[in-house]
C-alpha atoms as one frame of an Amber mdcrd trajectory, in Angstrom:
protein
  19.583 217.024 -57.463  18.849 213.620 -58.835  21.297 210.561 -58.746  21.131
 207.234 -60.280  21.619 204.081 -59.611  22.077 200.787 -61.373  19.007 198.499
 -62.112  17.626 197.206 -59.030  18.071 200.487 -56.927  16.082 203.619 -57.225
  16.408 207.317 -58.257  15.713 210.018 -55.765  14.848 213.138 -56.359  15.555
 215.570 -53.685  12.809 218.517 -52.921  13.250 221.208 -50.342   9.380 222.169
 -50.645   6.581 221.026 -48.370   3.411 219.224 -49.743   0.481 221.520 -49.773
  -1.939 219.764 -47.979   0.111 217.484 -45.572   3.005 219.799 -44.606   5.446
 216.993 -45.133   9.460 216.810 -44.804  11.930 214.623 -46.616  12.007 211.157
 -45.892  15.643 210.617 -44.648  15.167 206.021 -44.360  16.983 204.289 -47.499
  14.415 202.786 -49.249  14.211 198.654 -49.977  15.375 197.990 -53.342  12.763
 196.444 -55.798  12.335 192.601 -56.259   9.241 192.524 -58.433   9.636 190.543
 -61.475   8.862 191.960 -64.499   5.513 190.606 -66.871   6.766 189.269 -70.094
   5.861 192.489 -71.988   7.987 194.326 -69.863  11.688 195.113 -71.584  14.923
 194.906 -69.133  15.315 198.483 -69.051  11.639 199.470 -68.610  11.237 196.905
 -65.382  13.098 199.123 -63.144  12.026 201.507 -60.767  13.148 204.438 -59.555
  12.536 206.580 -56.422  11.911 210.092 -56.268  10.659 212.813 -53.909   8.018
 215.083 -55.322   9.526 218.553 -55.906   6.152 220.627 -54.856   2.828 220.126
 -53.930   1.278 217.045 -55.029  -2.066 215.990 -55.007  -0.644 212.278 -55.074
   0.483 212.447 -51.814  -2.331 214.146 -49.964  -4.525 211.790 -51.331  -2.489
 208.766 -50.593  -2.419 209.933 -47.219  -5.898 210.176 -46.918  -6.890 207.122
 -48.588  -7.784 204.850 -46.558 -10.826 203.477 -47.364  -9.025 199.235 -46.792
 -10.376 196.222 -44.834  -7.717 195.603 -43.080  -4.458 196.882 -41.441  -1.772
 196.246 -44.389  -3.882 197.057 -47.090  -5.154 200.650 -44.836  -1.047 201.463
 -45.219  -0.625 200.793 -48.510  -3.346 203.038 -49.423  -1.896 205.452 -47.207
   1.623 205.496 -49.073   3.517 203.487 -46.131   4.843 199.732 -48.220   7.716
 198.220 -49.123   9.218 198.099 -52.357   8.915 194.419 -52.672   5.116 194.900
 -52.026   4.573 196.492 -55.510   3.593 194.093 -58.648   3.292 194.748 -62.325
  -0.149 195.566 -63.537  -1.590 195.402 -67.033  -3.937 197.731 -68.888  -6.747
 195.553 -68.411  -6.692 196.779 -64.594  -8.265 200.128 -66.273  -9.984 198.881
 -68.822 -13.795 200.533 -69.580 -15.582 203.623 -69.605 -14.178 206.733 -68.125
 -15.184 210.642 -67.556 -13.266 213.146 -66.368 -14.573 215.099 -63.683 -14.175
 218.809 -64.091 -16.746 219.306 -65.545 -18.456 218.422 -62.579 -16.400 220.943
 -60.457 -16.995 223.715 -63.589 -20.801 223.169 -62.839 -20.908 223.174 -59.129
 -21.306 219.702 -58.475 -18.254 219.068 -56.596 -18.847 221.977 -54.555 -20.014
 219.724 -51.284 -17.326 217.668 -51.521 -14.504 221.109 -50.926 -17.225 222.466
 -48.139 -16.660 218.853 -46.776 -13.076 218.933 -46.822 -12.403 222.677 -45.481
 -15.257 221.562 -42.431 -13.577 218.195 -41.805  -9.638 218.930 -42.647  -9.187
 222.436 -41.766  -6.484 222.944 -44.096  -7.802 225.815 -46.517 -11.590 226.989
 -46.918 -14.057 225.316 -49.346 -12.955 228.465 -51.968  -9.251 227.334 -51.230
 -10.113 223.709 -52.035 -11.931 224.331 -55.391  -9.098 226.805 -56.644  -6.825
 224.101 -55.547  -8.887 221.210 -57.504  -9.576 223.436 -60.332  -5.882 223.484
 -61.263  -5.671 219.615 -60.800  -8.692 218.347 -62.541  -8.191 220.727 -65.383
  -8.651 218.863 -68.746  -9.825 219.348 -71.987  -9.980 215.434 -72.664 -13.265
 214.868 -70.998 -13.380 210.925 -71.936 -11.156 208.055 -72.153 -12.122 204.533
 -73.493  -9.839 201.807 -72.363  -9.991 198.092 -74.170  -7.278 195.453 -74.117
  -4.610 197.843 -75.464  -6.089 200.547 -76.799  -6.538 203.656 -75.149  -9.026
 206.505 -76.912  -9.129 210.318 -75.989 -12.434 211.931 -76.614 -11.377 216.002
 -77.002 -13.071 218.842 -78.342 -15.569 216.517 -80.515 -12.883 214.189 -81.447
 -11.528 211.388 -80.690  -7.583 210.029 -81.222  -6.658 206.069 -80.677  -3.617
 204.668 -79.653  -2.009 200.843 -78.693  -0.078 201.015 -75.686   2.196 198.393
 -74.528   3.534 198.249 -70.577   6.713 200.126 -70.147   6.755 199.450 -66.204
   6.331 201.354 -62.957   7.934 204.083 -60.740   7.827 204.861 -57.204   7.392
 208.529 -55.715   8.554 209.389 -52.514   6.877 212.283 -51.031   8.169 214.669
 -48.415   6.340 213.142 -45.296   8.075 209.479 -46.039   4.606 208.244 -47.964
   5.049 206.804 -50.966   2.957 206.453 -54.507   3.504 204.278 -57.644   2.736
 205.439 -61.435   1.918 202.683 -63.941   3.236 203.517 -66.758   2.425 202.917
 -70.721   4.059 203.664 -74.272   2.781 204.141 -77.570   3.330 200.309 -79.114
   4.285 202.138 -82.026   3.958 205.979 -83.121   0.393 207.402 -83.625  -0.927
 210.784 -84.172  -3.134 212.658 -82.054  -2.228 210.536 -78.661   0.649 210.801
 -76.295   3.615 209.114 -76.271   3.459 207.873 -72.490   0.556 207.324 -70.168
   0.950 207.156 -66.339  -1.823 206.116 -63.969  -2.010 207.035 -60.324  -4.662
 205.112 -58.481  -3.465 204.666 -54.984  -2.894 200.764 -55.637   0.415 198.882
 -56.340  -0.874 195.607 -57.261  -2.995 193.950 -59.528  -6.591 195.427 -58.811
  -9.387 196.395 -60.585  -9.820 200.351 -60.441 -12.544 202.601 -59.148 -10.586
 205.844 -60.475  -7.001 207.386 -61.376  -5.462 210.480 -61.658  -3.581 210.000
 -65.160  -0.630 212.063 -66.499   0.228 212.500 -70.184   2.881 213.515 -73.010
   5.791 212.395 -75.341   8.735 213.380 -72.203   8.569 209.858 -69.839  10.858
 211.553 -67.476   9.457 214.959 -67.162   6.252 213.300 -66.696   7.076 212.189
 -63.134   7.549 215.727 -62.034   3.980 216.614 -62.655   2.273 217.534 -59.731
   0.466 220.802 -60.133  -2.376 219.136 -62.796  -3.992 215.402 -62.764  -6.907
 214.708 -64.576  -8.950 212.540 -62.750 -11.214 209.803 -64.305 -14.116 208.583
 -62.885 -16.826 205.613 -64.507 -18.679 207.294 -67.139 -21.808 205.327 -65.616
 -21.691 207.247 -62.156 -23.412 210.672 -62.269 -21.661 213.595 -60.342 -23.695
 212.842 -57.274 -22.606 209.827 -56.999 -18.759 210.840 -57.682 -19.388 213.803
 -54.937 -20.441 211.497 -52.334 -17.522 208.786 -53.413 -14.844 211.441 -52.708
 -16.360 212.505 -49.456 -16.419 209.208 -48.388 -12.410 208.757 -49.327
């Protein structure tokens, strides 16, 4: 059941399911409307934000649990999913701008194996088999490289590549069953391309300006449907690190 408000207010989705990894129930606190202002680029109608809970397991919210890799107290909660809507800025393109892999191919090879043996010794939640079944489904990709500079975004798949000028087209907030919270950043086609998607959405467990270490980003023409995504999330990694290095960067998050 979904209901909408006005500008200024959120949506919420209601879900009756429980996150797969953090057993978490719905939030039942009203949540502070938004008072970000928008960048210039940003149109009226694609500066608001909305509020939803996820509908099943998400990824996005076990990791934003989990995340909290911050210097100090308020930054450790936002990266755990626990801020206020006034706390979340605008962000521009440039904040994932360079070089990026995916990494299942890393978790096709073996590579990532350490890092679910890690998590089933050190979370208990499934076993290290669980974990990489789990991953599998979320890492899945066929784009194995994106190129991000100034506005243009580039998908590298199957020996090809596809460009595309994306313009901001604002951000959304997630609620997740537990009460944590995530953001997508969100991007449309500046004008109509072949070969790329109409909407991008990064997930990086940030919700202000900040230079990114990775993201989990969702794709397609339906802005809306896009939200409900939680069973797959490419995730993007520098295409300078090596899969060691990536390994030991998730363990240590």
């Amino acid at each position: 059941m979904k209901i909408l408000f006005a500008k200024g207010l959120s949506i919420v989705t209601v879900s009756s399911l429980l996150a797969l990894l953090g057993c978490q129930a719905p939030s039942s606190s009203e949540s502070e409307s938004n008072e970000t202002t928008p960048s210039s680029s940003v149109s009226e109608d694609s500066s608001k934000t909305k509020e939803q809970t996820s509908k099943s397991d998400t990824h996005e919210s076990e990791h934003e649990h989990n995340h909290s890799h911050a210097h100090d107290k308020e930054t450790e909660q936002i990266y755990a999913g626990y801020f206020k809507d006034s706390q979340v800025k605008d962000r521009s393109l440039s904040d994932w701008e360079g070089d990026w892999q995916s990494v299942y191919p890393y978790l096709q090879d073996g590579t990532l194996d350490e890092v679910f043996s890690y998590k089933a010794e050190h979370e208990a939640d499934m076993t290290a088999e669980e974990y990489k079944k789990y991953y599998n489904k979320g890492y899945q990709t066929d784009t194995d490289r994106i190129v991000i500079q100034e506005n243009t975004v580039t998908f590298f798949k199957n020996g090809e590549e596809h460009s595309g000028k994306y313009i901001y087209d604002g951000y959304e907030i997630l609620t997740y069953d537990a009460g944590n919270r995530g953001v997508r950043y969100i991007f449309k086609l500046e004008e109509e391309t072949e070969g790329v998607p109409q909407y991008i959405q990064f997930s990086d467990h940030s919700i202000y300006p900040n230079e990114s270490g990775h993201y989990h980003l969702y794709w397609g023409d339906d802005r809306e449907a896009l939200l409900d995504e939680v069973i797959n999330w490419p995730t993007y990694y520098p295409s300078e690190m090596d899969g060691h290095d990536i390994a030991h960067e998730m363990m240590e998050h």
